[in-house]
C-alpha positions in Angstrom: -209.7 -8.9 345.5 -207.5 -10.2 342.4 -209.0 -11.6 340.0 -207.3 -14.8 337.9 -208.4 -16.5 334.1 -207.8 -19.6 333.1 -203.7 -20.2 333.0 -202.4 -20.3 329.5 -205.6 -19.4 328.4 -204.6 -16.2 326.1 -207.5 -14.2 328.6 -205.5 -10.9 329.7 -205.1 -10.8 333.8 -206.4 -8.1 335.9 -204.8 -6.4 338.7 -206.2 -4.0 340.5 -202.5 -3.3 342.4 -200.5 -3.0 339.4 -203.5 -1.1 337.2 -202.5 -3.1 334.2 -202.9 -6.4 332.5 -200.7 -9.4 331.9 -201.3 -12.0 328.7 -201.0 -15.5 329.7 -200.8 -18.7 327.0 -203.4 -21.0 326.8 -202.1 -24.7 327.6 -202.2 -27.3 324.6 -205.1 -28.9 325.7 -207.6 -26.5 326.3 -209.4 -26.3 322.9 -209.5 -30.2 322.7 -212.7 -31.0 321.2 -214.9 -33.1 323.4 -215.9 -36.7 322.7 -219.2 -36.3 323.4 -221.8 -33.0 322.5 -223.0 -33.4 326.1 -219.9 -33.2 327.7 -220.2 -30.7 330.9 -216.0 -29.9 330.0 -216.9 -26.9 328.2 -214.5 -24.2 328.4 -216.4 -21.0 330.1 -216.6 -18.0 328.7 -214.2 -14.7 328.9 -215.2 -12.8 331.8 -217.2 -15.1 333.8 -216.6 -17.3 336.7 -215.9 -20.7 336.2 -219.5 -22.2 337.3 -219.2 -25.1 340.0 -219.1 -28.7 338.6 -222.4 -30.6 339.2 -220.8 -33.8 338.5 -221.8 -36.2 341.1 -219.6 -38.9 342.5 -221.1 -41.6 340.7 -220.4 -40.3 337.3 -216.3 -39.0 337.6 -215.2 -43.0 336.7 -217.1 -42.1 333.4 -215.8 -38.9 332.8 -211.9 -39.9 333.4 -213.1 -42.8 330.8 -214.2 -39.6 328.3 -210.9 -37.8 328.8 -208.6 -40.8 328.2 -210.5 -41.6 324.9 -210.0 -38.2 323.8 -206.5 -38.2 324.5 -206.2 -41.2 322.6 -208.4 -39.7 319.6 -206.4 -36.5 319.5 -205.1 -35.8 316.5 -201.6 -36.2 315.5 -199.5 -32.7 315.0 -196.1 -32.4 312.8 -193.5 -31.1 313.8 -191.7 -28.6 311.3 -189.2 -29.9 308.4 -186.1 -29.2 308.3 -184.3 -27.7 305.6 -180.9 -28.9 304.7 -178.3 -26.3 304.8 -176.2 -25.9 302.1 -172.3 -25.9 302.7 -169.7 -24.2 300.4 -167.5 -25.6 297.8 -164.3 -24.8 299.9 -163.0 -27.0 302.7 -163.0 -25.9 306.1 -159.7 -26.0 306.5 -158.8 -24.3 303.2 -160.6 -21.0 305.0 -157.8 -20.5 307.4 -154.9 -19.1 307.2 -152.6 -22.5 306.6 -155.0 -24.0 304.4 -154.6 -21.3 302.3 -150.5 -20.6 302.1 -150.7 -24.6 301.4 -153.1 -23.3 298.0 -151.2 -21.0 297.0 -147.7 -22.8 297.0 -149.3 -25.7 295.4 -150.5 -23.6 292.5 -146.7 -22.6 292.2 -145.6 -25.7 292.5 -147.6 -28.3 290.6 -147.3 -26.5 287.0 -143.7 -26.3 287.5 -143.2 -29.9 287.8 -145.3 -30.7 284.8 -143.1 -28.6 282.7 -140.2 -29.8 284.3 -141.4 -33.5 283.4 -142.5 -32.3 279.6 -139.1 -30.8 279.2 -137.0 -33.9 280.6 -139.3 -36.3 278.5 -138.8 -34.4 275.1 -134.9 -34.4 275.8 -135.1 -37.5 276.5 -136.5 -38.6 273.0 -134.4 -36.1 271.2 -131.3 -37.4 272.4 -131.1 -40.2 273.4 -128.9 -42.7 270.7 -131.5 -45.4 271.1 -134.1 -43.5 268.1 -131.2 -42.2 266.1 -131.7 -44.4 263.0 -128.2 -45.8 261.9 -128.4 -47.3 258.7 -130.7 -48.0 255.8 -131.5 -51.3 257.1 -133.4 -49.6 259.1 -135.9 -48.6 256.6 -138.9 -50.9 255.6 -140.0 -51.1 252.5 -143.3 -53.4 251.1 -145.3 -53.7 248.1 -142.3 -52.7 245.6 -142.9 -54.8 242.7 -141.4 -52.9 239.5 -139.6 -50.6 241.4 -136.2 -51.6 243.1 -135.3 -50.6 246.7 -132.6 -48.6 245.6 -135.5 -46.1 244.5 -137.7 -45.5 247.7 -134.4 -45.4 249.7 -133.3 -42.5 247.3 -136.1 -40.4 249.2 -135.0 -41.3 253.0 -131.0 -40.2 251.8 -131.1 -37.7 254.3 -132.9 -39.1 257.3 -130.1 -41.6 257.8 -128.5 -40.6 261.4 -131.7 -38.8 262.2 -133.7 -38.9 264.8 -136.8 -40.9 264.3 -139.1 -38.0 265.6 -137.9 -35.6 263.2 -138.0 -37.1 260.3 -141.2 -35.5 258.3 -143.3 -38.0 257.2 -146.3 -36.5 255.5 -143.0 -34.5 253.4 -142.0 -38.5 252.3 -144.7 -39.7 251.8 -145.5 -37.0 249.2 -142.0 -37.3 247.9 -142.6 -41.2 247.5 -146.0 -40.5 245.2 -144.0 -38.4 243.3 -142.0 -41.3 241.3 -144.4 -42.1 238.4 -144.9 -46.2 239.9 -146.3 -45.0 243.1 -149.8 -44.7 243.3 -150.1 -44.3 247.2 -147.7 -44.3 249.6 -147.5 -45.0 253.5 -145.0 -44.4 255.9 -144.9 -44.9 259.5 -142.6 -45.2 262.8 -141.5 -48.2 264.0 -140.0 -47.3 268.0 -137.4 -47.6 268.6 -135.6 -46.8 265.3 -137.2 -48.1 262.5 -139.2 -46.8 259.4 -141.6 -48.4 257.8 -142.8 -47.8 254.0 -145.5 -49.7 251.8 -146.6 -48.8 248.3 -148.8 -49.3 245.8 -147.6 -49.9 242.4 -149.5 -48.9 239.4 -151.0 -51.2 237.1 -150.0 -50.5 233.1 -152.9 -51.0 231.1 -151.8 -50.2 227.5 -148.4 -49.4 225.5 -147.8 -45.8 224.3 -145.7 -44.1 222.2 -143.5 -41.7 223.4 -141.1 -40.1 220.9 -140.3 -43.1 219.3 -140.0 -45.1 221.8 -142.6 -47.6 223.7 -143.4 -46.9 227.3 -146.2 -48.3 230.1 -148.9 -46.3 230.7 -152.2 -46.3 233.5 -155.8 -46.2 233.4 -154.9 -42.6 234.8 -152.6 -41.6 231.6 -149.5 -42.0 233.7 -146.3 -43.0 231.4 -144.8 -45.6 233.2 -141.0 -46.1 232.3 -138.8 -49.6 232.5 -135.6 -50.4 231.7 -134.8 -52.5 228.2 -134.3 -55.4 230.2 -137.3 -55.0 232.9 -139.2 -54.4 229.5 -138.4 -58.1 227.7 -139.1 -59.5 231.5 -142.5 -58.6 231.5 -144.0 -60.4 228.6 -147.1 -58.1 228.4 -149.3 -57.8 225.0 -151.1 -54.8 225.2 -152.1 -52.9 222.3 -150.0 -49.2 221.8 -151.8 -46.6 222.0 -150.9 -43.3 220.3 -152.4 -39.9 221.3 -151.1 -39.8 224.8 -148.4 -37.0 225.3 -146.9 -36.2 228.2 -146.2 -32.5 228.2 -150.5 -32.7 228.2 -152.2 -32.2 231.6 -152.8 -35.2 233.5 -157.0 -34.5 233.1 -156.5 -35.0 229.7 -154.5 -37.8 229.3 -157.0 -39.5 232.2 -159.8 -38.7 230.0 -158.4 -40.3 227.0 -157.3 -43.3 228.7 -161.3 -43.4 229.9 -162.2 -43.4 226.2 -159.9 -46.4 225.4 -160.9 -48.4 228.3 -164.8 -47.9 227.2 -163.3 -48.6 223.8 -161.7 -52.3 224.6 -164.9 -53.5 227.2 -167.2 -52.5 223.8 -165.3 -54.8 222.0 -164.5 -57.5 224.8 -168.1 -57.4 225.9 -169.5 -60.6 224.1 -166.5 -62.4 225.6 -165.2 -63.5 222.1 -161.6 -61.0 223.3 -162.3 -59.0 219.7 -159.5 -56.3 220.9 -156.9 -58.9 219.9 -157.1 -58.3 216.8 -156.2 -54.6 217.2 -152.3 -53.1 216.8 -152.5 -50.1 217.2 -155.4 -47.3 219.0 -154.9 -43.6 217.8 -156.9 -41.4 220.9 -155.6 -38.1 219.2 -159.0 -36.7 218.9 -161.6 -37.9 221.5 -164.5 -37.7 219.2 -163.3 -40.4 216.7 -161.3 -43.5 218.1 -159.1 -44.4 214.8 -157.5 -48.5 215.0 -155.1 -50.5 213.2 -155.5 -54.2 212.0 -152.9 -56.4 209.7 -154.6 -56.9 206.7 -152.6 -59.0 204.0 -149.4 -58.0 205.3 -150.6 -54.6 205.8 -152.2 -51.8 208.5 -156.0 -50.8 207.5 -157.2 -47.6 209.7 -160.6 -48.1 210.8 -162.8 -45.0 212.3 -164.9 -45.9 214.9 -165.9 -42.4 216.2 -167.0 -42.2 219.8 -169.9 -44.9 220.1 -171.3 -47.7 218.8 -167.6 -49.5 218.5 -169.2 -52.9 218.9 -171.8 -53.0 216.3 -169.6 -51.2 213.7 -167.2 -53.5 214.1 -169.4 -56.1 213.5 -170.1 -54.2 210.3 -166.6 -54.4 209.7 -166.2 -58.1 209.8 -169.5 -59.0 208.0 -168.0 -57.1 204.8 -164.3 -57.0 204.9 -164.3 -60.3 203.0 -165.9 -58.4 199.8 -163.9 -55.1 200.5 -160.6 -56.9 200.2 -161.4 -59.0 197.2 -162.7 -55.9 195.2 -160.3 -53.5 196.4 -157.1 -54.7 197.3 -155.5 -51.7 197.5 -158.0 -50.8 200.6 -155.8 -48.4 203.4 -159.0 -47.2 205.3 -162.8 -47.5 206.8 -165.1 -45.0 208.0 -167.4 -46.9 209.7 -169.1 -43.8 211.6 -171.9 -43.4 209.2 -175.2 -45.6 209.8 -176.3 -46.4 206.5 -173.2 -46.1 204.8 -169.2 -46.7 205.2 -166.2 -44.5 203.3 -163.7 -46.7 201.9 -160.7 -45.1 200.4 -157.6 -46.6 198.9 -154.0 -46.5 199.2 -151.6 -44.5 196.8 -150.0 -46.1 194.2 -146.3 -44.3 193.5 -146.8 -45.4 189.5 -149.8 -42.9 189.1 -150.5 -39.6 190.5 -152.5 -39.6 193.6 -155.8 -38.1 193.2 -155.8 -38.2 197.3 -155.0 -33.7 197.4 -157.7 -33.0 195.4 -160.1 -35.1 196.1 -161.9 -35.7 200.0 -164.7 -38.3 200.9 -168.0 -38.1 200.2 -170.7 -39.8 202.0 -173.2 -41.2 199.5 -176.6 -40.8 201.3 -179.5 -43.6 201.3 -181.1 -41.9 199.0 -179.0 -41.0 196.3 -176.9 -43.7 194.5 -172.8 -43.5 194.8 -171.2 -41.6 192.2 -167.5 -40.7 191.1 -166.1 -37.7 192.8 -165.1 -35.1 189.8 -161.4 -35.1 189.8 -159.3 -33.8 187.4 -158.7 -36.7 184.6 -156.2 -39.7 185.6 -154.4 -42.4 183.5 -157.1 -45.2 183.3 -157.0 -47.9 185.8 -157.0 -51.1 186.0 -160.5 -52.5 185.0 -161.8 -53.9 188.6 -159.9 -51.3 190.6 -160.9 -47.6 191.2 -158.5 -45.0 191.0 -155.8 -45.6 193.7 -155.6 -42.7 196.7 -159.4 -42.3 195.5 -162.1 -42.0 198.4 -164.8 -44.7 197.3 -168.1 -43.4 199.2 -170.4 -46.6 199.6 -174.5 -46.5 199.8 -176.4 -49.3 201.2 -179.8 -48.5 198.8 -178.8 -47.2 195.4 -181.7 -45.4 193.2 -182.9 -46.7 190.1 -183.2 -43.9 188.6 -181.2 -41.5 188.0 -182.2 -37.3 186.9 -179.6 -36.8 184.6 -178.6 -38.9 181.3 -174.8 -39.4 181.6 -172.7 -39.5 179.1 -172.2 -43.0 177.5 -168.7 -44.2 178.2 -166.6 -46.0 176.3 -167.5 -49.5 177.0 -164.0 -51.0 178.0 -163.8 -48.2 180.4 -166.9 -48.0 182.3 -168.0 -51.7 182.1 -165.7 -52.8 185.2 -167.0 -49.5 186.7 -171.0 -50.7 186.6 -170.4 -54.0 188.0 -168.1 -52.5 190.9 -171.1 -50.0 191.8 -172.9 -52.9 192.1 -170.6 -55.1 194.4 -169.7 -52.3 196.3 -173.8 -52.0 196.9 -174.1 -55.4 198.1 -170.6 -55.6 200.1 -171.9 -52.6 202.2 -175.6 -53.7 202.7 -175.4 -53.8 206.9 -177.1 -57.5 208.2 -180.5 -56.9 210.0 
């Protein structure tokens, strides 16, 4: 007798022929769950008999009923995703044997051409008669004021029948900024033969002197040089400056040119154009800013130093009146002091000059102004002091004085009193 389980139920077969057993799969739907807990569709156990169904004939149209709701209740099963294979970088067809003699001859090929192309084009440009330039019409030039064409076309002498590709134009432009007029400089190609060049001038600010002889010069110290003729043409009244050298570096002539600048705004600052009055600026030493004015037919130096220009000058003016009137032999004002002004007086060729022996003394605040000792001189006239003589000037004379000087002689020292006295008041600085 054989004996069979469930088919596809997993339940190992027995055979008493064979003397072995056989595995056999369950089929989907035998663990369904049941719809209801008093279903009678209960899968039997391993190893028994499959009991008879009690189910009477009234109660199968219920039960097929039960089995199509379950059906419809099963739950729904995925199926497995699918992963995406990923494919290499390399056709196909580039894998056989065509695809890749085709690779290989195009890696041979396309560089080749390239070159070839790169080589024909530069040939092409070198060559060819169409970017030769032919004359020096063909050369540009804009923003040339002062300077003549004739100049800038000195630099491009040897680029004429050139190509315009070789012609070196950061080695022109430097050449251009080179000529002492040029501040910047561009050039540039114009295709097919052209060149195109546009400068900016300099502006002069100032006259200098330069070995006797008056030039142009910068806000950068730059000597700027015209012809006699361009010279008349311009009509420009700037004031000459002195002090600028050109053997010196160009730092230092920049810096001085910075000091005379700050110099002439001082002055112009209230609007009133006071640097009109000024001939002549000496910059020689940057700590004292020496000028010239016409006085009476005359130059008078006055020292500034290096600050203050406005307010000394207004100093100057408030008391120049009085200077002049009691010294008319003035030749120059230190006005660097704060309380007190040098004056000192021009030689006169009839009497020795006291000027090499005697230097300027500051009278302090505090201490009236006395006569520097000098060795004895011829006597002056009565309301002038000796000429070449540094006159020191105080604002507030003492009263008083330590020692008891010698009493002059009264036809000498009379004139000599009453000019202490002016020259207190003509120095007194306004509030």
């Amino acid at each position: 007798m054989r004996r069979f389980s469930r088919p596809c139920s997993g339940v190992a077969k027995t055979n008493p022929d064979s003397g072995g057993a056989t595995l056999l799969d369950e089929p989907a739907d035998f663990y369904r769950p049941s719809s209801s807990p008093d279903s009678d569709t209960r899968p039997p156990r391993s190893g028994s008999p499959a009991r008879p169904s009690a189910v009477r004939e009234d109660d199968r149209p219920l039960r097929a009923k039960t089995q199509s709701e379950d059906d419809a209740e099963e739950p729904f099963l995925r199926t497995r995703r699918r992963v995406p294979v990923r494919r290499g970088l390399v056709p196909a067809w580039l894998r056989t044997t065509w695809g890749k003699v085709i690779l290989g001859v195009s890696i041979l090929i396309v560089p080749g051409l390239l070159l070839a192309l790169i080589i024909a084009v530069h040939s092409f440009l070198d060559h060819d008669p169409r970017f030769r330039i032919e004359s020096s019409t063909s050369i540009q030039t804009t923003g040339n004021t002062q300077l003549n064409r004739s100049s800038l076309l000195a630099v491009f002498g040897s680029d004429i029948g050139r190509n315009l590709f070789y012609v070196p134009i950061a080695k022109r432009r430097a050449e251009l900024e080179q000529i002492p007029w040029v501040r910047h400089a561009t050039v540039m190609r114009v295709l097919p033969n052209q060149l195109r060049v546009a400068i900016l001038e300099r502006t002069p600010i100032a006259f200098v002197l330069v070995h006797g002889h008056v030039e142009l010069a910068d806000a950068d110290g730059v000597i700027l040089t015209l012809t006699p003729q361009q010279m008349a043409a311009r009509h420009d009244s700037f004031i000459v400056v002195s002090g600028i050298n050109p053997a010196d570096p160009l730092s230092v002539r920049r810096a001085r040119m910075q000091i005379y600048q700050k110099f002439i705004a001082d002055l112009d600052s209230t609007g009133e154009h006071l640097s009109a009055h000024l001939s002549e600026v000496d910059l020689s030493d940057a700590e004292d800013v020496r000028a010239t004015v016409p006085l009476n037919g005359s130059d008078l130096l006055l020292h500034f130093g290096d600050q203050d220009f406005l307010v000394r000058w207004q100093n100057y003016q408030a008391h120049i009146a009085q200077w002049e009137q009691q010294y008319p032999h003035l030749a120059s004002i230190d006005l660097r002091y704060d309380h007190e002004v040098v004056l000192k007086m021009a030689g006169d060729p009839g009497t020795p000059s006291a000027d090499s022996t005697a230097r300027p003394v500051a009278a302090s605040a505090s201490t009236p102004a006395s006569k520097p000792t000098t060795t004895p001189t011829p006597k002056p006239a009565a309301s002038t002091p000796a000429p070449g003589h540094p006159v020191p000037v105080a604002h507030k004379p003492t009263a008083t004085h330590n020692t008891k000087p010698h009493k002059p002689a009264p036809a000498k020292h009379r004139p000599t009193r009453s000019t202490r006295h002016d020259k207190t008041h003509a120095t007194r600085r306004p509030a």
